[in-house]
C-alpha positions as a printed NumPy array, in Angstrom:
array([[ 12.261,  -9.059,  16.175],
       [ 12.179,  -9.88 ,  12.71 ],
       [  8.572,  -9.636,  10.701],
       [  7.439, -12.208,   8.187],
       [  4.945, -11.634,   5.349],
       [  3.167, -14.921,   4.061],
       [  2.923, -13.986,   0.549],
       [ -0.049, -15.358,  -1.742],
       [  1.361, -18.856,  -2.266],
       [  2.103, -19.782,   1.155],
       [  5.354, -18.909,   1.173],
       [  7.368, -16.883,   3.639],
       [  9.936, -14.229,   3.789],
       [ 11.398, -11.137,   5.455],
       [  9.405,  -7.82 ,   5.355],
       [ 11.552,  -5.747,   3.433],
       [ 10.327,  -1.463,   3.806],
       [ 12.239,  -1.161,   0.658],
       [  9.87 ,  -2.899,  -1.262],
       [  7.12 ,  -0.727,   0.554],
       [  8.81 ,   2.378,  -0.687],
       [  9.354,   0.742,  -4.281],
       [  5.789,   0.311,  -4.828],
       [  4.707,   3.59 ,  -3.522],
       [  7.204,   5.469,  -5.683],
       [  5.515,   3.61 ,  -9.034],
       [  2.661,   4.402,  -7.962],
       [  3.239,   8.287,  -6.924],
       [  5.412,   9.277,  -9.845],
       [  5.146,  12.51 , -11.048],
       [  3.091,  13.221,  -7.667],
       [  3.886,  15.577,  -5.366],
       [  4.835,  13.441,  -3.021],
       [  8.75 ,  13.518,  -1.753],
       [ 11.313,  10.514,  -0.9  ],
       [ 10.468,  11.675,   3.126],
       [  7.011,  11.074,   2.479],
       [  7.161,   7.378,   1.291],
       [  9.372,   6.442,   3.735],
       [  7.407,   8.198,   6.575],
       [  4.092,   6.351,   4.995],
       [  6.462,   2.65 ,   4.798],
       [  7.45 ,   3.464,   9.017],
       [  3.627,   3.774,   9.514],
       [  3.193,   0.562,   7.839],
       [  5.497,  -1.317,   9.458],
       [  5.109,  -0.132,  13.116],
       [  1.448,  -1.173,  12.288],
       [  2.805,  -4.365,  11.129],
       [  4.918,  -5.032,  13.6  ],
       [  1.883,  -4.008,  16.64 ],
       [  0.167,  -6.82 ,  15.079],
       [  2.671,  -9.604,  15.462],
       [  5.599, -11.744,  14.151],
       [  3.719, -12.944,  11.184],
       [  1.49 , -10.998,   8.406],
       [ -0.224, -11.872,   5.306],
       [  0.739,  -9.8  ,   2.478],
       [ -2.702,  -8.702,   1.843],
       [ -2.553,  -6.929,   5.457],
       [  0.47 ,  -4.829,   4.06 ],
       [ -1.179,  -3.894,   0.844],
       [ -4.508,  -2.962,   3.011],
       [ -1.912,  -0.694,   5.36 ],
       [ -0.122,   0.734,   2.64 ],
       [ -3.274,   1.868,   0.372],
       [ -5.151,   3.405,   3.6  ],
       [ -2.23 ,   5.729,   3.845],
       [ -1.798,   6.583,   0.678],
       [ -5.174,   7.654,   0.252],
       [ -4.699,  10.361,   2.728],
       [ -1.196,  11.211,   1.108],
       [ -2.146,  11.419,  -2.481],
       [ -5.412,   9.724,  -4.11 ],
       [ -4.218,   9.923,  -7.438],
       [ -1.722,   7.554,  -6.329],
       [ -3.168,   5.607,  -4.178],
       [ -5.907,   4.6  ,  -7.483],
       [ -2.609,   3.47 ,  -8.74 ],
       [ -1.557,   1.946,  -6.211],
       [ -4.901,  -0.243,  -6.274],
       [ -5.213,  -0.83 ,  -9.925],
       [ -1.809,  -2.921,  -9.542],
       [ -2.808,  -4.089,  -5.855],
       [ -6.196,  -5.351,  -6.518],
       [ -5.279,  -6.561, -10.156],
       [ -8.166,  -4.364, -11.954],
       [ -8.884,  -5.778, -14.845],
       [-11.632,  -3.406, -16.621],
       [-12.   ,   0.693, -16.274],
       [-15.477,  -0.54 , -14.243],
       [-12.899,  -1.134, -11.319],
       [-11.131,   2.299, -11.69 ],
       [-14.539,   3.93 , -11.549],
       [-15.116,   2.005,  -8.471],
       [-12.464,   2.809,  -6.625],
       [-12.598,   6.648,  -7.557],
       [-15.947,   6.319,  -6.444],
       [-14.354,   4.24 ,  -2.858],
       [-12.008,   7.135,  -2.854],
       [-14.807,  10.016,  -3.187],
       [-17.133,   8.558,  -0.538],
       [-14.005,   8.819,   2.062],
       [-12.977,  11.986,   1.552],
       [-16.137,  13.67 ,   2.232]])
């Protein structure tokens, strides 16, 4: 069954895992995370995805994909959010370290 991601302006199209992986690999480069890892993290997404229904907003997939990567690697995962949640000052950074820090304890 295929799965479609509303995207920000309404619009509709495919879910594509590649893109999953694409955005993971930005944001873990020069991690130690491997190519098994991202695409492991991108099945979890979209199984999760896919448990939910046909249709999913894109901010659903960038929730999923930033809850795992916190738990893979939370160096990338602040990357991850910085482009995600569109930071805009270091204040945001410092907040999400500071997300990060209160969940791993």
């Amino acid at each position: 069954m295929p799965l479609l991601v509303v995207k920000r302006d309404g619009s509709r199209q495919p879910f594509d895992r590649a893109k999953v992986v694409g955005g993971v690999r930005i944001a873990a480069k020069d991690r130690p995370v491997t190519d098994a890892d991202l695409e492991a993290l991108a099945g979890e997404v979209e199984e999760e995805l896919r448990m939910r229904g046909p249709v999913v907003d894109a901010e659903r997939i960038g929730i999923e994909v930033l809850e795992r990567l916190r738990r893979l690697d939370q160096v990338a995962a602040v990357r991850f959010a910085s482009v995600y949640k569109g930071f805009d000052d270091p204040a945001e950074f410092a907040r999400e370290v500071t997300e990060l820090s209160k969940r791993t304890r």
